[in-house]
VOPAGU-2260 file (C-alpha; in pm, 1 decimal, decimal comma):
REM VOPAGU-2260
SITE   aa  ch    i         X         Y         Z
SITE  UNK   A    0     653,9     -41,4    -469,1
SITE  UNK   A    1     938,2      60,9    -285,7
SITE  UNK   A    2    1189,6    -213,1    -122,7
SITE  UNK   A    3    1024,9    -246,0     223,8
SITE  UNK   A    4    1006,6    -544,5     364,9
SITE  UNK   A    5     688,5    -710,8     367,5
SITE  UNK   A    6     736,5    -851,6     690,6
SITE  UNK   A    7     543,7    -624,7     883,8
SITE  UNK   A    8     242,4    -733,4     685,1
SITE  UNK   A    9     -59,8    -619,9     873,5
SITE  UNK   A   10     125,4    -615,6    1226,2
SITE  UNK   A   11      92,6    -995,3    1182,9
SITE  UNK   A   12     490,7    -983,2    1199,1
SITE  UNK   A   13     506,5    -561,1    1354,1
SITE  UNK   A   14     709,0    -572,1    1640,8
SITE  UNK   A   15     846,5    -916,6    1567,4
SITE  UNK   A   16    1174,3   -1024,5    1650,2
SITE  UNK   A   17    1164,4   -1385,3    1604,1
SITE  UNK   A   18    1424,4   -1541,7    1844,2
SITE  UNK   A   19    1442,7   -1926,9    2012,8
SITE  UNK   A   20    1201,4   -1929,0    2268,5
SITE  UNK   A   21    1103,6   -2100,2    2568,0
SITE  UNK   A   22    1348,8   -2382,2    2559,9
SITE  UNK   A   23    1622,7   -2117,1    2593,2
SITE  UNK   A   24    1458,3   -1921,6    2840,1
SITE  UNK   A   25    1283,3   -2217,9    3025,2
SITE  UNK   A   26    1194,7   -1946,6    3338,5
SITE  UNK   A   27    1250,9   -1603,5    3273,8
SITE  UNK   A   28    1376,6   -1398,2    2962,3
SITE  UNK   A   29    1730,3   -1319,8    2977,8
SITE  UNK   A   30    1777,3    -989,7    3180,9
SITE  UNK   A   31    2130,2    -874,7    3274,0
SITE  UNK   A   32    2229,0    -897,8    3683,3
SITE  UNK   A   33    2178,9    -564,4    3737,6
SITE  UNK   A   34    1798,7    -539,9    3588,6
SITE  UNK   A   35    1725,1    -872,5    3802,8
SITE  UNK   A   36    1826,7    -690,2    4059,9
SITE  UNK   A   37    1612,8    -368,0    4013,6
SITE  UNK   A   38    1339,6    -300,0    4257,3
SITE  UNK   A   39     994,5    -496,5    4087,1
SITE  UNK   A   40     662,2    -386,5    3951,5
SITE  UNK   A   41     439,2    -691,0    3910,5
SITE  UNK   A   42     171,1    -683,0    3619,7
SITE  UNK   A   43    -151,4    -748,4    3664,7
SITE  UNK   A   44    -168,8   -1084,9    3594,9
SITE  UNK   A   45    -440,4   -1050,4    3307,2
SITE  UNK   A   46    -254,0   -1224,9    2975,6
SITE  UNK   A   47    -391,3   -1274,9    2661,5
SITE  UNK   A   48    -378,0   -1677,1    2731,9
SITE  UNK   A   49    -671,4   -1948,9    2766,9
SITE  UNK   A   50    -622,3   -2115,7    3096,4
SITE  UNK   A   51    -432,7   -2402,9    2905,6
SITE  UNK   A   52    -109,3   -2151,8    2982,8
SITE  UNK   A   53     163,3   -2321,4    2733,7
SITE  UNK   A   54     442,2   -1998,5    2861,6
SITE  UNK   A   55     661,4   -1997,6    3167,3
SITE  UNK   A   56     558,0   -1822,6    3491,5
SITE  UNK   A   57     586,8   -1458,2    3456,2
SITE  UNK   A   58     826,4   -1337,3    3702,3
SITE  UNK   A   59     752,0   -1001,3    3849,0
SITE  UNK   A   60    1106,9    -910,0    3900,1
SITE  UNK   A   61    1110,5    -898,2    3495,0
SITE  UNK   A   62     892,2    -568,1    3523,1
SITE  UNK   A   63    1114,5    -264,8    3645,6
SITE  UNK   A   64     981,0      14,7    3406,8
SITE  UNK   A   65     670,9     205,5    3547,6
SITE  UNK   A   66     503,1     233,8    3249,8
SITE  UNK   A   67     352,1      75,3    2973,8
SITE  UNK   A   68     172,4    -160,3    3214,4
SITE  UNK   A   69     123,5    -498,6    3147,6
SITE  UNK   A   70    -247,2    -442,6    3093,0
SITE  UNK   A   71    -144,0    -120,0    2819,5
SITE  UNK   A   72      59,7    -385,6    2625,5
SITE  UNK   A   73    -204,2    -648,5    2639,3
SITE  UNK   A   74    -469,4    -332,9    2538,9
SITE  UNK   A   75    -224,9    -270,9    2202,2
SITE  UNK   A   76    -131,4    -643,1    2097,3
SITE  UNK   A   77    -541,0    -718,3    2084,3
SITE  UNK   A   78    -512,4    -413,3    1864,0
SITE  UNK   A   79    -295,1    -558,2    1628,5
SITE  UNK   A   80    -315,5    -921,7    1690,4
SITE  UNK   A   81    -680,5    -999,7    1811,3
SITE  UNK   A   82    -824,2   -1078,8    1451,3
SITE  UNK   A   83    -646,5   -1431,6    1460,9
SITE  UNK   A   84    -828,8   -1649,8    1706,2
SITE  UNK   A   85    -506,0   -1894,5    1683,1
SITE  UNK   A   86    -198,6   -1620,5    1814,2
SITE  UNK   A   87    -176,5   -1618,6    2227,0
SITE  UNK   A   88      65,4   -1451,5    2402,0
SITE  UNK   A   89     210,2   -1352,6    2732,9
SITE  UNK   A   90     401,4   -1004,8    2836,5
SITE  UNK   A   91     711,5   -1161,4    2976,2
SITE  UNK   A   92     937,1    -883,7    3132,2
SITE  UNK   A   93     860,9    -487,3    3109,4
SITE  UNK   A   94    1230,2    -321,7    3155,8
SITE  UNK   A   95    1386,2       5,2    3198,5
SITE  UNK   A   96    1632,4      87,2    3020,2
SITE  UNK   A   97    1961,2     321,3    3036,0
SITE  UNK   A   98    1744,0     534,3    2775,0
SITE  UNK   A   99    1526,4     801,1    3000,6
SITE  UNK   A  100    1162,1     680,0    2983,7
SITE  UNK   A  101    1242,8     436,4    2752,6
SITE  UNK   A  102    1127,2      88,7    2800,8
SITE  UNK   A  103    1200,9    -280,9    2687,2
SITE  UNK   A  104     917,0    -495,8    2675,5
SITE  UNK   A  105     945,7    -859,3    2559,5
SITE  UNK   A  106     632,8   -1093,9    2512,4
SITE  UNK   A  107     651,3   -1459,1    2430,0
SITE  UNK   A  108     356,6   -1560,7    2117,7
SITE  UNK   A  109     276,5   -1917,5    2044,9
SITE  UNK   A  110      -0,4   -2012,6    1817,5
SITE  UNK   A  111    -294,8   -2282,5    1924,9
SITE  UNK   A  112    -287,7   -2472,0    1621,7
SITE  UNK   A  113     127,4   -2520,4    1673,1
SITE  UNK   A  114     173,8   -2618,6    2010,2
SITE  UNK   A  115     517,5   -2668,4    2138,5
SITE  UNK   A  116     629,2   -2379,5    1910,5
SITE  UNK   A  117     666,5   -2005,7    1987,4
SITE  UNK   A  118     831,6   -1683,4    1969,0
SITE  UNK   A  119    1021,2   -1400,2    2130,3
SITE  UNK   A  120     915,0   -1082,0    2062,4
SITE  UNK   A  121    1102,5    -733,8    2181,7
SITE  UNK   A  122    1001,6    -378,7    2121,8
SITE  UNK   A  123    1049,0     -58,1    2281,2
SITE  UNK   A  124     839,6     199,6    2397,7
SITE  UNK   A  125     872,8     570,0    2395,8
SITE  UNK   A  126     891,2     818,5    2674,7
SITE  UNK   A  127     549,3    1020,0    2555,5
SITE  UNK   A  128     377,3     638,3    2548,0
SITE  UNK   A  129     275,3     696,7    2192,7
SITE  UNK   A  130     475,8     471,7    2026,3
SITE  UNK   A  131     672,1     165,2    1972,8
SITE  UNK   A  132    1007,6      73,8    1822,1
SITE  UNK   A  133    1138,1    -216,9    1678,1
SITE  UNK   A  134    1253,0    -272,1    1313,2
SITE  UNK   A  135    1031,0      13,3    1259,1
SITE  UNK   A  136     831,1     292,4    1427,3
SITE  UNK   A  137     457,4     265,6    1524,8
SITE  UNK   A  138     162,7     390,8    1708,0
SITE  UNK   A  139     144,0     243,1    2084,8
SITE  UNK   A  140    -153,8     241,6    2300,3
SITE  UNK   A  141    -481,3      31,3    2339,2
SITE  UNK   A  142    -617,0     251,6    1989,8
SITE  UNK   A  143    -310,0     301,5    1814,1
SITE  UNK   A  144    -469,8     372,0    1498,0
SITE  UNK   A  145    -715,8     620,5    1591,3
SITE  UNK   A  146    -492,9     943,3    1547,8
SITE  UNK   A  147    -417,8     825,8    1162,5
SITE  UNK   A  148    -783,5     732,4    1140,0
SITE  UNK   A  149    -912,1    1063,6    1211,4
SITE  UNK   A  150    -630,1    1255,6    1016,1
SITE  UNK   A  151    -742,8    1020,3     720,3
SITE  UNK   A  152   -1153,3    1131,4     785,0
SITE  UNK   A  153   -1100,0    1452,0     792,3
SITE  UNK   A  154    -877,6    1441,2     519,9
SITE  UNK   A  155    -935,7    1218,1     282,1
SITE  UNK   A  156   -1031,4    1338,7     -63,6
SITE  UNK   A  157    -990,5    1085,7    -351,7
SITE  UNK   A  158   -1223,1     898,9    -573,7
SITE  UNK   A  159   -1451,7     695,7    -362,4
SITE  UNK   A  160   -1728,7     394,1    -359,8
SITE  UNK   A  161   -1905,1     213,3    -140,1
SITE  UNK   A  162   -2086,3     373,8     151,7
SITE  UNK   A  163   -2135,5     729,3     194,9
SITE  UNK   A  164   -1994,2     749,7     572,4
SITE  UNK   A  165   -1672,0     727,0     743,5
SITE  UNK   A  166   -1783,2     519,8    1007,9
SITE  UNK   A  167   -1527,1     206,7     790,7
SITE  UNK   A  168   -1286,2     424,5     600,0
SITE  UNK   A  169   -1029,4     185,4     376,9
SITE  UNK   A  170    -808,0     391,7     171,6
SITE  UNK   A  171    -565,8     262,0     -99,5
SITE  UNK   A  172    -292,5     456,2    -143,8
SITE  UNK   A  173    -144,8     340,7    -473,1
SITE  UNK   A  174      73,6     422,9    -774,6
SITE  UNK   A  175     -82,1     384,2   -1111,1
SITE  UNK   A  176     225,5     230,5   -1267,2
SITE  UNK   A  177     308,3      29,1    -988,2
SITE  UNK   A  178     269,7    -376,9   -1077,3
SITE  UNK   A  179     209,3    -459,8    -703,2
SITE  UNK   A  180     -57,9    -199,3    -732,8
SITE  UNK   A  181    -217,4    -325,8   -1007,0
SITE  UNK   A  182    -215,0    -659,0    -877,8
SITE  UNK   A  183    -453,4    -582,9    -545,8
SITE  UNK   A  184    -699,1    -447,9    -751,0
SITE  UNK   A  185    -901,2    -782,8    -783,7
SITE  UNK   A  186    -823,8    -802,4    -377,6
SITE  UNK   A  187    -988,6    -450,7    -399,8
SITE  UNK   A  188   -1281,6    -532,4    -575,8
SITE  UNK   A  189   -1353,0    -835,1    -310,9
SITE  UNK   A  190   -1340,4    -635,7     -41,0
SITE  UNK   A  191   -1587,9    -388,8    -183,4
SITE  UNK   A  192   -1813,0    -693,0    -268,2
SITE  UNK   A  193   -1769,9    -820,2      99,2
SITE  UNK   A  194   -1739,4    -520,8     274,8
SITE  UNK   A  195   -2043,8    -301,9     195,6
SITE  UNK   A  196   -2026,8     -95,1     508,1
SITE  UNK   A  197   -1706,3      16,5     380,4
SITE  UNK   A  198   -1648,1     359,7     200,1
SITE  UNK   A  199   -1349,9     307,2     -13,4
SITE  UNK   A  200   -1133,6     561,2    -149,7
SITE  UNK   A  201    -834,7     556,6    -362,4
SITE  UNK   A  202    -555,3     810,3    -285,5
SITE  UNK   A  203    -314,9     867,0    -588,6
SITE  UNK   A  204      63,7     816,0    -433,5
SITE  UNK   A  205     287,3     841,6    -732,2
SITE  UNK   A  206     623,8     732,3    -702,8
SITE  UNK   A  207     842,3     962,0    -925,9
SITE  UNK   A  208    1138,1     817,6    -827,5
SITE  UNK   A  209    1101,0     460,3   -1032,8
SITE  UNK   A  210     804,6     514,5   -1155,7
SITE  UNK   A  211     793,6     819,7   -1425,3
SITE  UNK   A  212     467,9     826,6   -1568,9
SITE  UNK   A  213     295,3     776,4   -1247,3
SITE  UNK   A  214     252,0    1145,0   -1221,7
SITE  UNK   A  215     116,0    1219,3   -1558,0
SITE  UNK   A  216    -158,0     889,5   -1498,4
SITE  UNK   A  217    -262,2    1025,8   -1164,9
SITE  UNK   A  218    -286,9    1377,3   -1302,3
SITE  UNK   A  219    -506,9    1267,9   -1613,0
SITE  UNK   A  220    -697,2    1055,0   -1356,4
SITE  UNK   A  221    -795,7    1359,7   -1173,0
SITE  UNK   A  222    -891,8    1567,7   -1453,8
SITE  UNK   A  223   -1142,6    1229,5   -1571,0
SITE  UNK   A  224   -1276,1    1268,2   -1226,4
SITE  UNK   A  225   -1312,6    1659,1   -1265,6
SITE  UNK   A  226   -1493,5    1619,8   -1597,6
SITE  UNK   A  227   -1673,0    1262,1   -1540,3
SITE  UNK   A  228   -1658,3    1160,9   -1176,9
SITE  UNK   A  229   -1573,6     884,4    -961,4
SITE  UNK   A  230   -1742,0     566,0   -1123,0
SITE  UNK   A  231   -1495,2     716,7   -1465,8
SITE  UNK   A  232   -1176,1     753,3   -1222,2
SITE  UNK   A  233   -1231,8     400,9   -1141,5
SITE  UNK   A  234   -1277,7     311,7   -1485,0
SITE  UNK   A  235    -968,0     507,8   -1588,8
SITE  UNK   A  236    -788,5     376,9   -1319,6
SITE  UNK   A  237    -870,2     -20,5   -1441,1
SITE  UNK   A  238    -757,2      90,3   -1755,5
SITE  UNK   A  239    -454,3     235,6   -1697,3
SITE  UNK   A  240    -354,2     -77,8   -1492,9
SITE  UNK   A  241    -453,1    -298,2   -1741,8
SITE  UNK   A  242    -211,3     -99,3   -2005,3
SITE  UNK   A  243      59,4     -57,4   -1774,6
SITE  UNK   A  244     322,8    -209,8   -1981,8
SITE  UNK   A  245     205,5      65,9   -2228,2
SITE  UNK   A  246     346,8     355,5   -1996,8
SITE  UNK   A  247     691,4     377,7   -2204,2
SITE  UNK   A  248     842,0     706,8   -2411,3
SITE  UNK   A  249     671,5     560,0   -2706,7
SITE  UNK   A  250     346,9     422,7   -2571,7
SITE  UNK   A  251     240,6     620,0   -2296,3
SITE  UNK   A  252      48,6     937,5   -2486,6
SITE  UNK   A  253    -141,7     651,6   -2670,1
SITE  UNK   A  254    -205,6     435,8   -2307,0
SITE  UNK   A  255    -335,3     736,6   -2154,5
SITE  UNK   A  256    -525,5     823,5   -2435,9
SITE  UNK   A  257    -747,7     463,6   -2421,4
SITE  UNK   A  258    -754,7     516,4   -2059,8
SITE  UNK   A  259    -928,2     857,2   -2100,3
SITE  UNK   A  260   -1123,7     727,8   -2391,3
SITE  UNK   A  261   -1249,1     402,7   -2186,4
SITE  UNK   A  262   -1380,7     635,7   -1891,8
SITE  UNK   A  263   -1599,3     865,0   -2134,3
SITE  UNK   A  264   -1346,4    1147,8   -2150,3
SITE  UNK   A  265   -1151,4    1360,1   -2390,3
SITE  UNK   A  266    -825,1    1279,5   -2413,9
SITE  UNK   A  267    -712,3    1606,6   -2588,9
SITE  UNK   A  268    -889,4    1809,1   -2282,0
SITE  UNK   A  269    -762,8    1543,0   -2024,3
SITE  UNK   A  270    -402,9    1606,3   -2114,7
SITE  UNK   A  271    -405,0    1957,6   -2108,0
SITE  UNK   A  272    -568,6    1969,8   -1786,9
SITE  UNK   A  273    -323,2    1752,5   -1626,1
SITE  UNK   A  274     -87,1    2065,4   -1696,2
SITE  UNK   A  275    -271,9    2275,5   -1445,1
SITE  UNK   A  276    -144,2    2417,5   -1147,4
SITE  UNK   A  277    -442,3    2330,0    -980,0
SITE  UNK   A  278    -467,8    1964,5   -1081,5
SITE  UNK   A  279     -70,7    1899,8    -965,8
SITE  UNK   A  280    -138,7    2064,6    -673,0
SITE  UNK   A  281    -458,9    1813,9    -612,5
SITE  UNK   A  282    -200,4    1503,1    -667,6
SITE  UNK   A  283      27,6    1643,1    -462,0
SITE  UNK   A  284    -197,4    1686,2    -186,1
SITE  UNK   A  285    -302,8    1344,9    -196,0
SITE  UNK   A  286      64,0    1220,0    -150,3
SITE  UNK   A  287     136,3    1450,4     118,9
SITE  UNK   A  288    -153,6    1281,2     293,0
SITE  UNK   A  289      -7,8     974,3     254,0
SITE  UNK   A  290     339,8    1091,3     399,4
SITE  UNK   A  291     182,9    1285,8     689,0
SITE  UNK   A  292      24,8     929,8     802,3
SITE  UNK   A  293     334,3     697,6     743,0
SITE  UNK   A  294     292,5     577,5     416,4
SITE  UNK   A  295     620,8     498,7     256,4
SITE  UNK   A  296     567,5     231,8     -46,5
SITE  UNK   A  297     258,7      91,7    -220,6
SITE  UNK   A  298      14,3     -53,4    -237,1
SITE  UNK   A  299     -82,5      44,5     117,3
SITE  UNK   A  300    -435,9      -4,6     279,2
SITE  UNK   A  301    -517,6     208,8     550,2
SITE  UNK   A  302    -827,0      -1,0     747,3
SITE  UNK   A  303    -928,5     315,1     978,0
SITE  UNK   A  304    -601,8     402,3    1051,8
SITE  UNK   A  305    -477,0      71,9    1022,4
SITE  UNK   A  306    -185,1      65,1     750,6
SITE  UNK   A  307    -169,4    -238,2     562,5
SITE  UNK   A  308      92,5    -349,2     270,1
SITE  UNK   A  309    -211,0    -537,0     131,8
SITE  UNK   A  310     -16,3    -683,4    -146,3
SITE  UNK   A  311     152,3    -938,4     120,8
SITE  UNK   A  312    -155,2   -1046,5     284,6
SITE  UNK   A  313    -322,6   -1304,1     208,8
SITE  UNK   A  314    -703,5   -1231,0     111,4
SITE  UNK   A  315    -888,7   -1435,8     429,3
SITE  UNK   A  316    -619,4   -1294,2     672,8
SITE  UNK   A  317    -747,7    -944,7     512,7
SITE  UNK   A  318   -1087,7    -970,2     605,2
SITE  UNK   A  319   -1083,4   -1082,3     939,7
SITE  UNK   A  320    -807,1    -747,4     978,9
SITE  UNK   A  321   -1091,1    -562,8     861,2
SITE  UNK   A  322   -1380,1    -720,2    1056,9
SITE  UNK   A  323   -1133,8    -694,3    1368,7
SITE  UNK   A  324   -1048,1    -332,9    1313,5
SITE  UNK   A  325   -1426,9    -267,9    1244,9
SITE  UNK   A  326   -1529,6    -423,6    1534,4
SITE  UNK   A  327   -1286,8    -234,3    1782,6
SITE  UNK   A  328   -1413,0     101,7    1603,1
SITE  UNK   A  329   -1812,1     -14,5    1725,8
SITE  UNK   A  330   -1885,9     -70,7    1334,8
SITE  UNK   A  331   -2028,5    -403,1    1279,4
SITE  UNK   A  332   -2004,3    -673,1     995,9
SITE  UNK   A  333   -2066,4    -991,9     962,8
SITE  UNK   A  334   -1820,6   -1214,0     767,1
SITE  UNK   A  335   -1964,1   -1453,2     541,8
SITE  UNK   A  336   -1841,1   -1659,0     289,5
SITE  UNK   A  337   -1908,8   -1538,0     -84,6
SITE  UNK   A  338   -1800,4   -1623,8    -418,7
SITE  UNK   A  339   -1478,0   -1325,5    -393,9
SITE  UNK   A  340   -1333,8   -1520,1    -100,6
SITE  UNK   A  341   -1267,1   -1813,4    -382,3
SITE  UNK   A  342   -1088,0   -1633,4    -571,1
């Protein structure tokens, strides 16, 4: 896994800028003279609050830029926020900037179950409207995932299970000799078990770099799939995490070997077809995917479109990311509780 932070986890913490709230800004959010001065544009004055409103009053002088709207933030934050019940919020000031078409928007959050207790959040928006900018750059709009998720269906070619459609696509993009990696695999298996409108696939995304017998694994993996198919890749895949302290100059040839061995292949054949032109090319392909949609470490879920660095999130928080993201896509499932969500 590369050193990313984990603390845009899900966009539970995307776009956060955590910052003393409301009792220094008891009114307003601090603007400079001159954008208090600027001619307004009130919102609409739809907010993601019950009618219990814990925020100041917005002030339409703290809206200058003519777009996003209020409503288009409000549209994106249910996006990425809408699968906890507890996190309200309130678009507090919409700004232009000295940037050309870029805008400032700042929203307070609070959470139900904290009362009393909230956050500033600030993020910028792009002159095209597609995305947003804070610590880091994302998709903006009231389906910001949707471009990714249809890149990703029409795309996607990895080892899969689950159900035959797209309709729920969750793809792990992961690193065979990566220890977060290997540690989401139980979290994998859950969600397969509690998803099963879900077709999951698994997208090798070796990281050279730190990691160098990632390469050779997903390579081997591919040529287990070639010869065996998908239900072996898994198994190889299991195996090769569950020897991964074996992948060393000494060990690895013998890891692999088990791995190939475990899934019903030949290890001699496995190994030489890992040399192919055609099978690199196949594991390169699958990283490139990842790149072209933003993926940058691992593990990494992508919940139709959605990317997720699953390894930070906490299993329960996971599914109700799912079931939200479902849910916006028209796909429905029912969370229930089962035996996986103990564990």
């Amino acid at each position: 896994m590369k050193n990313s932070t984990l603390a845009t986890a899900a966009g539970l913490a995307l776009l956060t800028i955590a910052v003393p709230m409301f009792a220094q800004a008891p009114g307003t959010p601090k603007l400079s003279p001159a954008t208090q001065a600027a001619e307004p544009q009130a919102p609409k004055p739809q907010n993601a609050v019950p009618p219990a409103n814990p925020f100041p009053p917005v002030n339409p002088k703290n809206f200058t830029a003519t777009t996003p709207t209020a409503d288009e933030v409000n549209s994106f934050l249910k996006a990425i926020w809408g699968y906890d019940e507890n996190r309200i919020w309130s678009v507090a000031a919409i700004l232009a900037t000295p940037a050309p078409g870029v805008s400032k928007v700042v929203v307070f959050v609070s959470d139900k179950s904290q009362p009393g207790k909230g956050t500033q959040t600030v993020f910028f928006t792009t002159p095209d409207g597609k995305h947003a900018i804070a610590d880091n750059v994302i998709d903006f709009g009231a389906t910001p995932f949707a471009a990714t998720r249809k890149i990703l269906q029409d795309r996607v070619d990895g080892p899969a299970r689950g159900a035959a459609g797209k309709e729920l696509l969750l793809v792990e993009f992961a690193d065979l000799q990566c220890p977060h990696c290997k540690e989401v695999q139980a979290t994998m298996d859950n969600i397969a078990q509690d998803f099963p409108q879900a077709r999951i696939v698994f997208e090798n995304y070796p990281l050279s770099e730190i990691h160098p017998y990632a390469f050779r694994a997903a390579a081997e993996g591919e040529c287990v799939r070639k010869a065996k198919g998908d239900s072996a890749f898994f198994t190889y895949a299991q195996t090769v995490f569950d020897m991964q302290d074996g992948l060393t100059p000494e060990r690895a040839d013998a890891t692999l070997s088990a791995a190939v061995t475990k899934a019903g292949g030949d290890p001699a054949a496995a190994a030489a077809c890992a040399e192919t032109p055609a099978i690199k090319d196949a594991v390169k392909a699958s990283q490139k995917l990842g790149t072209d949609v933003g993926v940058d470490q691992t593990p990494i879920l992508a919940v139709n479109g959605h990317l997720l660095p699953v390894a930070g999130i906490p299993y329960e928080t996971l599914k109700k990311i799912i079931a939200h993201q479902a849910g916006l896509d028209g796909v429905v499932v029912h969370l229930q509780p089962t035996l996986s969500t103990l564990k």
